[in-house]
C-alpha positions in Angstrom: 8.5 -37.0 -136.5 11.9 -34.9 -135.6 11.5 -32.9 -139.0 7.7 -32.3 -138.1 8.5 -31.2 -134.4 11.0 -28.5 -135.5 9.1 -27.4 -138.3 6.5 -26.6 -135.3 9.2 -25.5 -133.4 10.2 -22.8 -135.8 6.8 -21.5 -136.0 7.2 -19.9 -132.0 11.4 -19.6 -131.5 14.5 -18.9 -134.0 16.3 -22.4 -134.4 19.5 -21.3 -134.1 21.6 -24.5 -134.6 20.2 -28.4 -135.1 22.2 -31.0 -134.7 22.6 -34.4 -136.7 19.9 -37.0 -135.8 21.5 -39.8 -134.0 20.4 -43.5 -132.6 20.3 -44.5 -129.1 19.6 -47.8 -127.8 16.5 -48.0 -126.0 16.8 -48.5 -122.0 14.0 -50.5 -120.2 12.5 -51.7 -123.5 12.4 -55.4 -124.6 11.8 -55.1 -127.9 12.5 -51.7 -129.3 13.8 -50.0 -132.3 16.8 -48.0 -131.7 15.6 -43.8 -130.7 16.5 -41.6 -133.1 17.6 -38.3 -131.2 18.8 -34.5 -132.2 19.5 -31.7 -130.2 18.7 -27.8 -131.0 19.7 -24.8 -130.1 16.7 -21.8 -130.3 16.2 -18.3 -128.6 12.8 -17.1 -128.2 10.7 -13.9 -126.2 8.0 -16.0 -125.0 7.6 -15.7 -121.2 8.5 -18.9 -119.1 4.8 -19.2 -118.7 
């Protein structure tokens, strides 16, 4: 799902820089897998709107 959401991603904005994917433990859950998480960095011109 991460690799499919910036490949969208990169279809509107410039990914500038992508982190590593890490895990995070759920919070709430019971019974969870751990979250996998990454962060990116993009510019874009699309409005706000």
């Amino acid at each position: 799902n991460l690799t499919r959401a910036l490949t969208l991603l990169s279809k509107k904005v410039k990914l500038e820089k992508i982190s590593a994917i890490y895990e995070t433990e759920p919070v709430g859950y019971k019974v969870q897998p751990l979250f996998l998480n990454l962060v990116c960095q993009m510019s874009t011109n699309l409005s706000p709107e």
